[in-house]
TORGUDO-937329 format. One record per residue: residue in one letter; residue number from 1; chain; z, y, x of N, C-alpha, C in turn. Coordinates in nm, 4 decimals, always signed. Layout:
<sites>
code->a pos->NUM unit->A n_zz->Z n_yy->Y n_xx->X ca_zz->Z ca_yy->Y ca_xx->X c_zz->Z c_yy->Y c_xx->X .
...
</sites>
This chain:
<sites>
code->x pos->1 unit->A n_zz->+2.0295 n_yy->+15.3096 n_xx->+23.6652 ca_zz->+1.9186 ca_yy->+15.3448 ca_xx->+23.7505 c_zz->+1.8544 c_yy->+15.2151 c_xx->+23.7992 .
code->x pos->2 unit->A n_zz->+1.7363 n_yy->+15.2162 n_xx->+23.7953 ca_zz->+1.6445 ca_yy->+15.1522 ca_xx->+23.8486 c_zz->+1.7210 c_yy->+15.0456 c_xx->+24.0226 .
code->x pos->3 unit->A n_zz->+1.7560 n_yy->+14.9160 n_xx->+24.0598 ca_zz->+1.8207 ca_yy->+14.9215 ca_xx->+24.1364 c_zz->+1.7558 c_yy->+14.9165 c_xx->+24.2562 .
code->x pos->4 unit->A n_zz->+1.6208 n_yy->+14.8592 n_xx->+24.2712 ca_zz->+1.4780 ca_yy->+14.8547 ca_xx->+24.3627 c_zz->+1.4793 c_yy->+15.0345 c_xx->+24.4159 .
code->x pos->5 unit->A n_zz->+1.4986 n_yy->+15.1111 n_xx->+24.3123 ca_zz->+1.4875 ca_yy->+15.2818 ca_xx->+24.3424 c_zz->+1.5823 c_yy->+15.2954 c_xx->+24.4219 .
code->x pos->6 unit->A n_zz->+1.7041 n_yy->+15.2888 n_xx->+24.3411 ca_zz->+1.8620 ca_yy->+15.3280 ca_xx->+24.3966 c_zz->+1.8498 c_yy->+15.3094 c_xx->+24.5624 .
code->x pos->7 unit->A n_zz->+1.7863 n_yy->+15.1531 n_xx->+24.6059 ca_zz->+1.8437 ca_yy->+15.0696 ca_xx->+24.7109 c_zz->+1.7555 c_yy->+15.1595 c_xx->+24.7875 .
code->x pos->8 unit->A n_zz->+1.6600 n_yy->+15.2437 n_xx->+24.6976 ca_zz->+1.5119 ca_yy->+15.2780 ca_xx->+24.8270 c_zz->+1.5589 c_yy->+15.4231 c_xx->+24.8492 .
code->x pos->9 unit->A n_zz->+1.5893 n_yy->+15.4877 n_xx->+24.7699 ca_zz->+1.6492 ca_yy->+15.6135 ca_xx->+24.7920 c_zz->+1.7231 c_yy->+15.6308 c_xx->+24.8878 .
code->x pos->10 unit->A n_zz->+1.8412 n_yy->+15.5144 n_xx->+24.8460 ca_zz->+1.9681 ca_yy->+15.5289 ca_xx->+24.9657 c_zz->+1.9421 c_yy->+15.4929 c_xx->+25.0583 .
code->x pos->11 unit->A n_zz->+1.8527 n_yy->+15.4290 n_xx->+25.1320 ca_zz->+1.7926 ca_yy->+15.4265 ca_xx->+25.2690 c_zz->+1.7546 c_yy->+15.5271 c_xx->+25.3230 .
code->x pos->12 unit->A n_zz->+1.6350 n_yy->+15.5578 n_xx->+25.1977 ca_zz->+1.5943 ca_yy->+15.7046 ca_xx->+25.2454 c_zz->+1.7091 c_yy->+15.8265 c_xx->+25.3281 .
code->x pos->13 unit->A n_zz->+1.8075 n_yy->+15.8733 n_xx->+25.2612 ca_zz->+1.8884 ca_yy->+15.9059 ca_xx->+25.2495 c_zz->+1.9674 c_yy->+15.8858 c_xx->+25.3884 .
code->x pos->14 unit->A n_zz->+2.0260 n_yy->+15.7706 n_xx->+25.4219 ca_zz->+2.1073 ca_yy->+15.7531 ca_xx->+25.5087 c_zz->+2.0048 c_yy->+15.7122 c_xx->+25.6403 .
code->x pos->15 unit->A n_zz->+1.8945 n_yy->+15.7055 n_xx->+25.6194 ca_zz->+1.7823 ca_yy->+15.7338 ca_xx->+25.7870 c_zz->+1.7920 c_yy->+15.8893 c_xx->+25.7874 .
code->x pos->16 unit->A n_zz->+1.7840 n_yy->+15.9997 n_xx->+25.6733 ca_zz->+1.8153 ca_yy->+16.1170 ca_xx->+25.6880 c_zz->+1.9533 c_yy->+16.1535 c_xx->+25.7418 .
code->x pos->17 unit->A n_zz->+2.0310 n_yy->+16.0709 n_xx->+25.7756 ca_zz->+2.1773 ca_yy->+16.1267 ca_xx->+25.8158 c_zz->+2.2651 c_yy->+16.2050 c_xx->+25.7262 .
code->x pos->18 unit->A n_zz->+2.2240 n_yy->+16.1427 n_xx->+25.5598 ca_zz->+2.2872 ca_yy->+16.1911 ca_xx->+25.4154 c_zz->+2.3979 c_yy->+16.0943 c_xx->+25.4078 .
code->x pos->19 unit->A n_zz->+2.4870 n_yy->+16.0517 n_xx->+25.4544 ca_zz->+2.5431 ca_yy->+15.8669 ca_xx->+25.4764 c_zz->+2.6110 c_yy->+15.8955 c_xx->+25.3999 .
code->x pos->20 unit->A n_zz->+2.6725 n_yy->+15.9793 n_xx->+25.3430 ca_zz->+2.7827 ca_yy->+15.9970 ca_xx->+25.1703 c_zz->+2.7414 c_yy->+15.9519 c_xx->+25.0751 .
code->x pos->21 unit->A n_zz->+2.6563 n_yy->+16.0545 n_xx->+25.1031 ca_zz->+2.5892 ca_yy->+16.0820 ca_xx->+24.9609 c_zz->+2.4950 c_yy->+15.9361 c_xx->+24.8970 .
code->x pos->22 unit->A n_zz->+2.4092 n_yy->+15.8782 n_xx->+25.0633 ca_zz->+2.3529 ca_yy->+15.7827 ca_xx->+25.0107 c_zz->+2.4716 c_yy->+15.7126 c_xx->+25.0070 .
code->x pos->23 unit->A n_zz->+2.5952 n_yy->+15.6436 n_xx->+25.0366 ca_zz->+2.7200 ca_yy->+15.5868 ca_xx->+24.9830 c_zz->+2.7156 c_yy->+15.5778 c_xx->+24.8247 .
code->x pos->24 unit->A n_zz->+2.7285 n_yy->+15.6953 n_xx->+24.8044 ca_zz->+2.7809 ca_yy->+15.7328 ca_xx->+24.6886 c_zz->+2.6367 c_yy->+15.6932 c_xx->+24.5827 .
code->x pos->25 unit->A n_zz->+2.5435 n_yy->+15.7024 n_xx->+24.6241 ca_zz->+2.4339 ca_yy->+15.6526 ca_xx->+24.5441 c_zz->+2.4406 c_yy->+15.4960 c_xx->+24.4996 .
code->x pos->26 unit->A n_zz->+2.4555 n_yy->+15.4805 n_xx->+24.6298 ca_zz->+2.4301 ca_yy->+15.2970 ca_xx->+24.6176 c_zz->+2.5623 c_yy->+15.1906 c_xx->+24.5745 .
code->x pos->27 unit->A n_zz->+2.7126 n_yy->+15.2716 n_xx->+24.6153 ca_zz->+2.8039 ca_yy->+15.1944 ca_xx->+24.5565 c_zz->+2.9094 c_yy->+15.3019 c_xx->+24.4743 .
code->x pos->28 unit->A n_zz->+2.8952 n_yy->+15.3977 n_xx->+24.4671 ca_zz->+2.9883 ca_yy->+15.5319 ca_xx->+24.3970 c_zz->+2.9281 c_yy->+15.5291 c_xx->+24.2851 .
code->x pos->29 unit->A n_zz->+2.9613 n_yy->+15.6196 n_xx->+24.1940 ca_zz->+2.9286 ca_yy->+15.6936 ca_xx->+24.0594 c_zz->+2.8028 c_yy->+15.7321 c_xx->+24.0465 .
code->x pos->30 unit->A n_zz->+2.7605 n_yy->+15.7991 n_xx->+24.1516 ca_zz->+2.6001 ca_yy->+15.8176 ca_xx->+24.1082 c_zz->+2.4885 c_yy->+15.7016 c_xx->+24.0700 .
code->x pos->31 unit->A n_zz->+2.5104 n_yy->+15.5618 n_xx->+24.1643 ca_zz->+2.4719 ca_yy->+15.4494 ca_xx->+24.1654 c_zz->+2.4607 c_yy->+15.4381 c_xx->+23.9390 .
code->x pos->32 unit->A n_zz->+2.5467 n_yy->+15.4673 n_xx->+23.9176 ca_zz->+2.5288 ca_yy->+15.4090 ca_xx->+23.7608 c_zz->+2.4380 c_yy->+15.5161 c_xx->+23.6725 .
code->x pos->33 unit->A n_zz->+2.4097 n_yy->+15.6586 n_xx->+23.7380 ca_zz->+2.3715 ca_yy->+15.6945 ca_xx->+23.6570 c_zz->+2.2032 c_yy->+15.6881 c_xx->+23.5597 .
code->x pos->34 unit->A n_zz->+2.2209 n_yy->+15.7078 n_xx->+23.4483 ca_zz->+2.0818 ca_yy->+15.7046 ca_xx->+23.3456 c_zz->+1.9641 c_yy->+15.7950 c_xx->+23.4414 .
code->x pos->35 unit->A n_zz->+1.8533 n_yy->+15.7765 n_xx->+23.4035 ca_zz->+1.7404 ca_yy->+15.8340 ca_xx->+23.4932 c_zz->+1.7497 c_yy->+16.0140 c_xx->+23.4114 .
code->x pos->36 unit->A n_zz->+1.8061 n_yy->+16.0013 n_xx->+23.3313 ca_zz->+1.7687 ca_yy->+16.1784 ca_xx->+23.3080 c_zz->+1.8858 c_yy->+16.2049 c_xx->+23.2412 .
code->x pos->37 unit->A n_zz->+2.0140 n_yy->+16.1541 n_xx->+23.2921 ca_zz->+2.1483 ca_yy->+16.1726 ca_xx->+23.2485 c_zz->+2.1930 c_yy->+16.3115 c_xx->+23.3625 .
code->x pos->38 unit->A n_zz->+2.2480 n_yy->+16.3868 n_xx->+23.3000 ca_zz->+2.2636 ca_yy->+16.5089 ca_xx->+23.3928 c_zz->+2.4443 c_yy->+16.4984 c_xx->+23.4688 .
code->x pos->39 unit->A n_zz->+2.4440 n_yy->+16.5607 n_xx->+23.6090 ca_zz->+2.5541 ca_yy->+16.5333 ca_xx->+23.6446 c_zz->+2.5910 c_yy->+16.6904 c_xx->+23.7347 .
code->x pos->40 unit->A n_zz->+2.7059 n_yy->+16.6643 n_xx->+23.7957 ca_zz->+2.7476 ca_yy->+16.7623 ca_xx->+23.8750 c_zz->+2.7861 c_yy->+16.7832 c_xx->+23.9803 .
code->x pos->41 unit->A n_zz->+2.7874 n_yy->+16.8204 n_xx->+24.1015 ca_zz->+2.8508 ca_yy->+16.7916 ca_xx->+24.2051 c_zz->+2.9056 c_yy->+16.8989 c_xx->+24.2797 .
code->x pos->42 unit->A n_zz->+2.9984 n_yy->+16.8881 n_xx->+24.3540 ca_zz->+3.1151 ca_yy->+16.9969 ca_xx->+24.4191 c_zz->+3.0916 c_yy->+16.9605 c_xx->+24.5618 .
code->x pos->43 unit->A n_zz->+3.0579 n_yy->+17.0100 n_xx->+24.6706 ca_zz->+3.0218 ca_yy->+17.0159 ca_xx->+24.8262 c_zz->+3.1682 c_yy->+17.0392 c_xx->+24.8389 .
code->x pos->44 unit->A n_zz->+3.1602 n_yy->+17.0057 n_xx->+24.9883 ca_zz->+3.3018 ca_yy->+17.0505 ca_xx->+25.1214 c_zz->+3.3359 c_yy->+17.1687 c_xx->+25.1319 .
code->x pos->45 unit->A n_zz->+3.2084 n_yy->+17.2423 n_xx->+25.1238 ca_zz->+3.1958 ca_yy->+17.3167 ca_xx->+25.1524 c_zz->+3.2584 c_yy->+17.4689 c_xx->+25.0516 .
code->x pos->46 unit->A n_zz->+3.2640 n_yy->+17.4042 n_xx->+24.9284 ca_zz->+3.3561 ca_yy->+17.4636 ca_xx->+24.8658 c_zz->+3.4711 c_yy->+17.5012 c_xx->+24.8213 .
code->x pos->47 unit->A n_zz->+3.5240 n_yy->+17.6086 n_xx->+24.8277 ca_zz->+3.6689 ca_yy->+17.6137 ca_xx->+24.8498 c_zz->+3.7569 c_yy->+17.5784 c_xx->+24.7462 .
code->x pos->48 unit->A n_zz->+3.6802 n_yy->+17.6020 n_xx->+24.6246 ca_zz->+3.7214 ca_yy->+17.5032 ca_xx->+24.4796 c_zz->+3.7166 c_yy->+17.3953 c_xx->+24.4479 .
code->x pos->49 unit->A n_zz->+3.6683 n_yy->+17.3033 n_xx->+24.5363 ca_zz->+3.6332 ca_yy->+17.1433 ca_xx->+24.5281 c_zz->+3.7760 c_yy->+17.0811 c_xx->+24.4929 .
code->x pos->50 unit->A n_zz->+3.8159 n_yy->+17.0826 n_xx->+24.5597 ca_zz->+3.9692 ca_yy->+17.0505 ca_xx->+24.6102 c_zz->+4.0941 c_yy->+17.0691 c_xx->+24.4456 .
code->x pos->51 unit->A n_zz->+4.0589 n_yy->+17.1848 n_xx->+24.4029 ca_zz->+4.1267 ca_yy->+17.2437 ca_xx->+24.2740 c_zz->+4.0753 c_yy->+17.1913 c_xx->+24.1641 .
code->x pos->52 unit->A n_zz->+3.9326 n_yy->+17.1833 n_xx->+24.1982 ca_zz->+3.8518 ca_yy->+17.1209 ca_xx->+24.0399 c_zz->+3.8872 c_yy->+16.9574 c_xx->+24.0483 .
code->x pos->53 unit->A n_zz->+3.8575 n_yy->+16.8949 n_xx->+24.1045 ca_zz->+3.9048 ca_yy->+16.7661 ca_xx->+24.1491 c_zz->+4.0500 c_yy->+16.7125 c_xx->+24.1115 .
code->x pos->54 unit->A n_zz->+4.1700 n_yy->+16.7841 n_xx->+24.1635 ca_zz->+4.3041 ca_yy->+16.7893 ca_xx->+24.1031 c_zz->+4.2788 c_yy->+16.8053 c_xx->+23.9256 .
code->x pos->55 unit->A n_zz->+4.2201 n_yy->+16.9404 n_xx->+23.9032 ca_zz->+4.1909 ca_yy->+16.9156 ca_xx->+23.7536 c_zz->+4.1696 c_yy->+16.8336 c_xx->+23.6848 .
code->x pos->56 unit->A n_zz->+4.1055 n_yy->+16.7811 n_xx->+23.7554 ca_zz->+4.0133 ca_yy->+16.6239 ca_xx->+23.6837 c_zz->+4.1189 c_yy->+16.5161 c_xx->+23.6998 .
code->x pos->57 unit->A n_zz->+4.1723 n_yy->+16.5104 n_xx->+23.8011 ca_zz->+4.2990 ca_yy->+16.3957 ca_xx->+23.8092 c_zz->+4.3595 c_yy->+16.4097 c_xx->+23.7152 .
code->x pos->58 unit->A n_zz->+4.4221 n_yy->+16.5069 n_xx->+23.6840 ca_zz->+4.5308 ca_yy->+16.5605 ca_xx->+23.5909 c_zz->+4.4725 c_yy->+16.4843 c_xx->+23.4458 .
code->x pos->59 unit->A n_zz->+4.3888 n_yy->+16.5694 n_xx->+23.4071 ca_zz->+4.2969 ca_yy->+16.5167 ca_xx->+23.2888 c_zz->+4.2337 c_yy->+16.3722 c_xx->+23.2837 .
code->x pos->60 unit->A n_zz->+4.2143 n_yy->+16.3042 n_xx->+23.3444 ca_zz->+4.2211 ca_yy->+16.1662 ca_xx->+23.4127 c_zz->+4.3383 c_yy->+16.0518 c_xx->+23.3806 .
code->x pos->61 unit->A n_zz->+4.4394 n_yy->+16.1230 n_xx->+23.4685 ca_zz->+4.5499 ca_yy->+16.0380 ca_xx->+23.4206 c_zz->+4.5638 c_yy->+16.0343 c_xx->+23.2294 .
code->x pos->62 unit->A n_zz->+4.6386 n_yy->+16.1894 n_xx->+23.1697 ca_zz->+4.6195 ca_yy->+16.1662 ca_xx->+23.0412 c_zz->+4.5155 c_yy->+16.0953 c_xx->+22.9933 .
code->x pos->63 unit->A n_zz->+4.3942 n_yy->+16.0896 n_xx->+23.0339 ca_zz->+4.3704 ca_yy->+16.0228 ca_xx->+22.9153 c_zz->+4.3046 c_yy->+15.8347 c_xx->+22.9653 .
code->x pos->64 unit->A n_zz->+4.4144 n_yy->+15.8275 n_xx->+23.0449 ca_zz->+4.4251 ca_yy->+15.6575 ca_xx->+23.0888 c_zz->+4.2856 c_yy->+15.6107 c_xx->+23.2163 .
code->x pos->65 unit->A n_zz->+4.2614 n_yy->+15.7072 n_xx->+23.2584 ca_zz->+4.1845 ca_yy->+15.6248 ca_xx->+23.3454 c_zz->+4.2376 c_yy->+15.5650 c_xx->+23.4745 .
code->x pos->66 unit->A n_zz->+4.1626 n_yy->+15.4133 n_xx->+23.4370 ca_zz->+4.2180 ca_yy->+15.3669 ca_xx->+23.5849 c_zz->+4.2487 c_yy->+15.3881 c_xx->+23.7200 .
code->x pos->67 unit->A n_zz->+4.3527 n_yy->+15.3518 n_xx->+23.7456 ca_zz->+4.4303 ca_yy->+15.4034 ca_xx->+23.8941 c_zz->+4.2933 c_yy->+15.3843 c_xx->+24.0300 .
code->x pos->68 unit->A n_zz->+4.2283 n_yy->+15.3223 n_xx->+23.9862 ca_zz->+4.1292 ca_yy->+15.3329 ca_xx->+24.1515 c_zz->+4.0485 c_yy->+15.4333 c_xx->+24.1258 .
code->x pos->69 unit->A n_zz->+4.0029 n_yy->+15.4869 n_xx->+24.0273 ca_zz->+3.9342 ca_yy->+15.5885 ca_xx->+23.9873 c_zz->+4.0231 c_yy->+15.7039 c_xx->+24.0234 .
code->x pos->70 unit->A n_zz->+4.1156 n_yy->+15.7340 n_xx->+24.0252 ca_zz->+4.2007 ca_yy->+15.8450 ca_xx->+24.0303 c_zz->+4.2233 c_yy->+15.8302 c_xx->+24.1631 .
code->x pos->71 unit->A n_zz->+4.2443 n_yy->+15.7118 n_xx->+24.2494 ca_zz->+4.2698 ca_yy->+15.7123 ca_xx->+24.3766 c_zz->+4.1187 c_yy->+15.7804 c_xx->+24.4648 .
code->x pos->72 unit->A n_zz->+4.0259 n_yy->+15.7272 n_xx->+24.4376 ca_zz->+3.9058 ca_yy->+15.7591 ca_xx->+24.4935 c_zz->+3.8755 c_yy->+15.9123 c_xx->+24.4513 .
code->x pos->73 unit->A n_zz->+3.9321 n_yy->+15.9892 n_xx->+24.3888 ca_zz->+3.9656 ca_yy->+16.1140 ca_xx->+24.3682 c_zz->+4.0634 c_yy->+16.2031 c_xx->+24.4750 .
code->x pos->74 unit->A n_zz->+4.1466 n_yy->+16.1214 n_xx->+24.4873 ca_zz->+4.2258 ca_yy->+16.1365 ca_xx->+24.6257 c_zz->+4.1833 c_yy->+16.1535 c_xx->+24.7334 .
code->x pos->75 unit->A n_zz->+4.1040 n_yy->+16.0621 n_xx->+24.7327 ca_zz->+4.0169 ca_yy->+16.0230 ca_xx->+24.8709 c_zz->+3.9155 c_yy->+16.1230 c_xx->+24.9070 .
code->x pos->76 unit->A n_zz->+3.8562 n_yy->+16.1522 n_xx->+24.7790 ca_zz->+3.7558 ca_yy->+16.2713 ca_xx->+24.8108 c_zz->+3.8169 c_yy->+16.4276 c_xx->+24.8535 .
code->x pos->77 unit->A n_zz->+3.9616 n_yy->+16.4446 n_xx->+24.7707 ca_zz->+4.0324 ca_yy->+16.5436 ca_xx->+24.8224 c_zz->+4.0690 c_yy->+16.5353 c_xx->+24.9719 .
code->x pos->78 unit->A n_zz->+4.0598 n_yy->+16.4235 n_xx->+25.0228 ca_zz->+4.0793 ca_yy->+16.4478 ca_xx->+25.1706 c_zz->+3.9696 c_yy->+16.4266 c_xx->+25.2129 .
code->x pos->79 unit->A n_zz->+3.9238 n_yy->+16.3775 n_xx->+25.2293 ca_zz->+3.7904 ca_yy->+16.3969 ca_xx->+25.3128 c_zz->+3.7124 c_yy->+16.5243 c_xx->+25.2968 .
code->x pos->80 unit->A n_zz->+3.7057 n_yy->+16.5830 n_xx->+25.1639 ca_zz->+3.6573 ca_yy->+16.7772 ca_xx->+25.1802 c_zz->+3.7760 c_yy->+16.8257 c_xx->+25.2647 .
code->x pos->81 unit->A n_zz->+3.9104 n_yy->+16.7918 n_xx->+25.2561 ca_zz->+3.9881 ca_yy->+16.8822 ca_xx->+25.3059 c_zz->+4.0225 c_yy->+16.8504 c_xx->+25.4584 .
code->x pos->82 unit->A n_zz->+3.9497 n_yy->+16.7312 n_xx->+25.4865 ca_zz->+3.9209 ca_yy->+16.6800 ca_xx->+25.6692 c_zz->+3.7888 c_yy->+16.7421 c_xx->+25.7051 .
code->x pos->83 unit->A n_zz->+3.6687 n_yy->+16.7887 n_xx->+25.6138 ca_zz->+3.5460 ca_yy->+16.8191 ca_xx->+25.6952 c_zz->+3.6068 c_yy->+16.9750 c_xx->+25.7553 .
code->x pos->84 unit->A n_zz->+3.4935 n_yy->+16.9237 n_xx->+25.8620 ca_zz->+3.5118 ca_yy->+17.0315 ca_xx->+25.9745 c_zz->+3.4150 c_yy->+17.1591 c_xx->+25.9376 .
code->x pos->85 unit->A n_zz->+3.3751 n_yy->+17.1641 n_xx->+25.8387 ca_zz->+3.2429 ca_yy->+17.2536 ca_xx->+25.7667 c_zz->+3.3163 c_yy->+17.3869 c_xx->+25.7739 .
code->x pos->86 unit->A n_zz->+3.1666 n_yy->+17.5458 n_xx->+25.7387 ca_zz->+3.2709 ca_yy->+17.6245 ca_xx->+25.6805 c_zz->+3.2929 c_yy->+17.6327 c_xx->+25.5411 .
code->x pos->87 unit->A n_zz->+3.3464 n_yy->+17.7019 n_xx->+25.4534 ca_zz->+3.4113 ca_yy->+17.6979 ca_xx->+25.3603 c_zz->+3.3969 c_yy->+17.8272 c_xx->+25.3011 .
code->x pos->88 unit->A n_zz->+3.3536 n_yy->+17.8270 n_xx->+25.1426 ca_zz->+3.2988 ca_yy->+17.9376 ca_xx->+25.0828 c_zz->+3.3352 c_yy->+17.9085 c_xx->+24.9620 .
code->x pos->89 unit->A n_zz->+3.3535 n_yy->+18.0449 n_xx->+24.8864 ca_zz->+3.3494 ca_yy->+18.0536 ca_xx->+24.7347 c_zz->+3.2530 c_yy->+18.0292 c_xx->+24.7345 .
code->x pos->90 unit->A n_zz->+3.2071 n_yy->+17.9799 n_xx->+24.6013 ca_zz->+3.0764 ca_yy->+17.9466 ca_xx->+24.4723 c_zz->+2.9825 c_yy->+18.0791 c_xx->+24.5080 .
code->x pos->91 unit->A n_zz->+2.8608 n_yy->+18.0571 n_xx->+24.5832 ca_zz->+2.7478 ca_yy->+18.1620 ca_xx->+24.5221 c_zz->+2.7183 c_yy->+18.2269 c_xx->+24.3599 .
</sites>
């Protein structure tokens, strides 16, 4: 991504009181992505976040990805499972 965009977005973003997400823009995974590369994302707010995430660890480890990557997977499992949000199945 564009990094002049990225840096302008995530401002945008975190003057909106988005402070994750713009996080996650400017130094996380989203930060790398292609301008019309498609992605996915799982809210707090979901009660499957937590399960799909473990999935991905699982599948992760086999197939060798690095330990900070898998840790920051961790990390996201607690922090959905610390927000104070409510909590819903998938619409």
């Amino acid at each position: 991504m564009n990094d002049g965009v990225t840096k302008q977005c995530a401002l945008m973003l975190r003057e909106a009181g988005f402070t994750y997400l713009a996080a996650e823009l400017e130094f996380g995974s989203l930060g790398g992505l292609a301008k019309d590369e498609p992605f996915f994302v799982l809210c707090g707010r979901d009660r499957l976040a937590p399960t799909a995430i473990k999935a991905w660890i699982e599948a992760a480890r086999i197939s060798n990805v690095p330990d900070h990557k898998l840790e920051r997977a961790h990390e996201t499992i607690e922090a959905i499972e610390g927000w104070p949000g409510e909590r819903h199945y998938p619409d």
